[in-house]
Backbone as CSV, one residue per row, in Angstrom:
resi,resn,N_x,N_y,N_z,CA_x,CA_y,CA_z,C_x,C_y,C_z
1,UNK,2.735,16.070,11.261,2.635,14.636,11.069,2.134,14.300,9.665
2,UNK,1.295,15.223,8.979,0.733,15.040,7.883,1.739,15.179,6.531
3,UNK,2.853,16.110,7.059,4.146,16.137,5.682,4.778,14.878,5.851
4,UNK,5.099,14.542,7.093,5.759,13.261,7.380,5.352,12.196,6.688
5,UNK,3.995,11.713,6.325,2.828,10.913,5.937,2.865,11.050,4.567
6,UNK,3.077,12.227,3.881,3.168,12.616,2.262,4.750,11.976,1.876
7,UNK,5.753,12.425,2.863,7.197,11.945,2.384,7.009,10.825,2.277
8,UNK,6.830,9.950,3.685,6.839,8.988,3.220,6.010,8.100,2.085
9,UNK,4.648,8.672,1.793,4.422,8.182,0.189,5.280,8.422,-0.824
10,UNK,5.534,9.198,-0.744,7.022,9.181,-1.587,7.876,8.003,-1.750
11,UNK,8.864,7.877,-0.803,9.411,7.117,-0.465,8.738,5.375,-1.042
12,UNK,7.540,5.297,-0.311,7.029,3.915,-0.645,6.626,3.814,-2.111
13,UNK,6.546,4.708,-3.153,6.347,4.571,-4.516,7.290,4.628,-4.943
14,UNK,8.853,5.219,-4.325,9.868,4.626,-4.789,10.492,3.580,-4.620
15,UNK,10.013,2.799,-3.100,10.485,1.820,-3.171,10.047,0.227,-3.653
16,UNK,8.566,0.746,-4.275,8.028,-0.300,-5.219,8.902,-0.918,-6.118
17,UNK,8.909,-0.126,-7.118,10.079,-0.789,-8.210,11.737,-0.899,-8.090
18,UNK,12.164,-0.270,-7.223,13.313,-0.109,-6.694,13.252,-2.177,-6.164
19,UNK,12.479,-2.627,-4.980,12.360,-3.774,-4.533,11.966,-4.607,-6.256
20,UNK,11.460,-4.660,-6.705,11.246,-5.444,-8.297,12.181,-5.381,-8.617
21,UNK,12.805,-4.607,-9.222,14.381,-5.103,-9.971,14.990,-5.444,-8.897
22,UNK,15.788,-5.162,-7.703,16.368,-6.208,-7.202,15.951,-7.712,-7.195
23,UNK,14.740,-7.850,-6.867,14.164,-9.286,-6.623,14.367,-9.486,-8.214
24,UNK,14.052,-9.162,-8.782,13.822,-10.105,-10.375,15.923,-9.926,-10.756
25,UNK,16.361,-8.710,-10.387,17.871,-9.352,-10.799,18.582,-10.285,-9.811
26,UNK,18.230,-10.547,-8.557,18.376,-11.413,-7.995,18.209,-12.976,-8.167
27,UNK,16.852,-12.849,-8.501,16.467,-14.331,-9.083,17.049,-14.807,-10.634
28,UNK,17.673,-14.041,-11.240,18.398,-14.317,-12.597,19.542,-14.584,-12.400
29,UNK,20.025,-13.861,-11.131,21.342,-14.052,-10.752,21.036,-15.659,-10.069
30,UNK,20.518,-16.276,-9.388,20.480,-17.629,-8.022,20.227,-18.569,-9.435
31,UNK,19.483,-18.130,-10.784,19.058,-18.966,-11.771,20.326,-19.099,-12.120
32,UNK,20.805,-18.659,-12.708,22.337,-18.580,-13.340,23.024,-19.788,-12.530
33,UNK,23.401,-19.346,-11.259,24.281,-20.034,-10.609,23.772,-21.513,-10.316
34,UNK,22.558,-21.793,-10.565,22.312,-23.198,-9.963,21.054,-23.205,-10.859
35,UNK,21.201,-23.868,-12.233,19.993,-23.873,-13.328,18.802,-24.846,-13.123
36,UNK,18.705,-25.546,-12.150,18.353,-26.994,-11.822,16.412,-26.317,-11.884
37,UNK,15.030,-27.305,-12.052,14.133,-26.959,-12.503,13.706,-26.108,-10.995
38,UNK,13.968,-26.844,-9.864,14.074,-26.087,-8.225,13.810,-25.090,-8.143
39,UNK,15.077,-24.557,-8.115,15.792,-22.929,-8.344,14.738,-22.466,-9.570
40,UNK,14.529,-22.758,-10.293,13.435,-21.927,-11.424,11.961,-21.738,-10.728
41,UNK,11.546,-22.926,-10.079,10.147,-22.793,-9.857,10.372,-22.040,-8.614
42,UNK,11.183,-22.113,-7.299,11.297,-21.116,-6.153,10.778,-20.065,-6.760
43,UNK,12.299,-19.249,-7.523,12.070,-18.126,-7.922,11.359,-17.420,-8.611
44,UNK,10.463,-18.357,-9.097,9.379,-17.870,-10.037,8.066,-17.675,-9.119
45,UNK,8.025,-18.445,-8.184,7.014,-18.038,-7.216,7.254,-16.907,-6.239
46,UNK,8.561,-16.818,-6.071,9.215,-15.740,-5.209,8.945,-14.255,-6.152
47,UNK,9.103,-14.316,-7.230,8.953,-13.095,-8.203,7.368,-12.643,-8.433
48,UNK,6.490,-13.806,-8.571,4.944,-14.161,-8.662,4.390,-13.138,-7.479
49,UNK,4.716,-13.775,-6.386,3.705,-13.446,-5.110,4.188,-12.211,-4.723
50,UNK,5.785,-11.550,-5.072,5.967,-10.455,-4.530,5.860,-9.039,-5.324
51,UNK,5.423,-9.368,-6.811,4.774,-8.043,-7.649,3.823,-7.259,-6.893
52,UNK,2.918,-8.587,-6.923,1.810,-7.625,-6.699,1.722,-6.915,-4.995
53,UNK,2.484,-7.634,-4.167,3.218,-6.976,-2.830,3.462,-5.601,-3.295
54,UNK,4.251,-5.434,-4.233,4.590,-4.410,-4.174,4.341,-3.499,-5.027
55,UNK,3.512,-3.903,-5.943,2.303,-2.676,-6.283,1.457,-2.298,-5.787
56,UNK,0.950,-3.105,-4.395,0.382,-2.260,-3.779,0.961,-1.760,-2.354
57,UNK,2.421,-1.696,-2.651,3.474,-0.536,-1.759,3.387,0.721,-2.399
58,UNK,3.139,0.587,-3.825,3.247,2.002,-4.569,1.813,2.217,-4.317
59,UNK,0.602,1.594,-4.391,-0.337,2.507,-4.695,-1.119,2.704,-3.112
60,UNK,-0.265,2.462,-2.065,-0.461,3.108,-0.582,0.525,4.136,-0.327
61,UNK,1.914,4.402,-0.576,2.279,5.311,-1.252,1.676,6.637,-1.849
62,UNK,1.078,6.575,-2.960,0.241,6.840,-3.815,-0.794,7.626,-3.049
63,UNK,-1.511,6.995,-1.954,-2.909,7.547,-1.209,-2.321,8.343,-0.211
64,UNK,-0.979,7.849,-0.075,-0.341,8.553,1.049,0.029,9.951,0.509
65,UNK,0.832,9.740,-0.298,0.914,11.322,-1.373,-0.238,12.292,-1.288
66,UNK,-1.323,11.491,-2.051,-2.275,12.505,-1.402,-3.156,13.238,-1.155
67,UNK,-2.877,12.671,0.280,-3.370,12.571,1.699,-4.773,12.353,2.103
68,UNK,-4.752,10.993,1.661,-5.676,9.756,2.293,-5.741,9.487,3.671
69,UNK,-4.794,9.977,4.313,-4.979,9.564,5.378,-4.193,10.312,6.731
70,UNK,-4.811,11.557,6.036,-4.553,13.373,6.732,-5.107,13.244,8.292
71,UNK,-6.376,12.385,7.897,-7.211,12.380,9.371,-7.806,10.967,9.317
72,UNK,-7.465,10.103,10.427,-7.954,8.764,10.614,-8.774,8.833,12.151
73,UNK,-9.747,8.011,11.827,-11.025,8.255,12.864,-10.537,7.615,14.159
74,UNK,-10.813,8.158,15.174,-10.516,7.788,16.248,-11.224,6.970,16.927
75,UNK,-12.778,6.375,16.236,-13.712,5.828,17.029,-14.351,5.115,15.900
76,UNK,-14.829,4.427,15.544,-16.076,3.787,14.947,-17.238,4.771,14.429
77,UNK,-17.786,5.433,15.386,-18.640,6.563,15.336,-18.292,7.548,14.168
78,UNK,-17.057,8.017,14.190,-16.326,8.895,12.758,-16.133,8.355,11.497
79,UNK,-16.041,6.814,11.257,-16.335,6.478,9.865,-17.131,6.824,9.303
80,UNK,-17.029,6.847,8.250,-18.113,7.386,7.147,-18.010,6.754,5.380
81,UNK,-19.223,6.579,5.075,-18.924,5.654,3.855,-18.714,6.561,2.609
């Protein structure tokens, strides 16, 4: 379960920036087609709020790689600071 957990950090640090350029060539593309101030401010908030979404897809990813989270506590009692 624990390689499973590393791939997929993998995976989620690739699909950080992989999701950014679509969204940002997306929104150049919807700008293009309909220039109106609307369509600018949507997409500029749509591009805004979903960076940082997804920098921190890469940097859970990232912990996932590795392996942050090899062993997760089963109780309250097993946390530890």
């Amino acid at each position: 379960m624990n390689n499973i957990k590393r791939y997929a950090g993998i995976i989620w640090m690739l699909m950080g920036p992989v999701a950014i350029y679509y969204l940002i060539k997306t929104a150049l593309a919807e700008i293009a087609k309909k220039p109106v101030i609307d369509t600018k401010i949507q997409w500029s908030v749509f591009v805004i709020v979903f960076i940082p979404i997804a920098i921190g897809l890469m940097i859970f990813g990232y912990y996932a790689l590795k392996g942050e989270y090899d062993h997760l506590p089963k109780s309250s009692a097993e946390i530890e600071d």
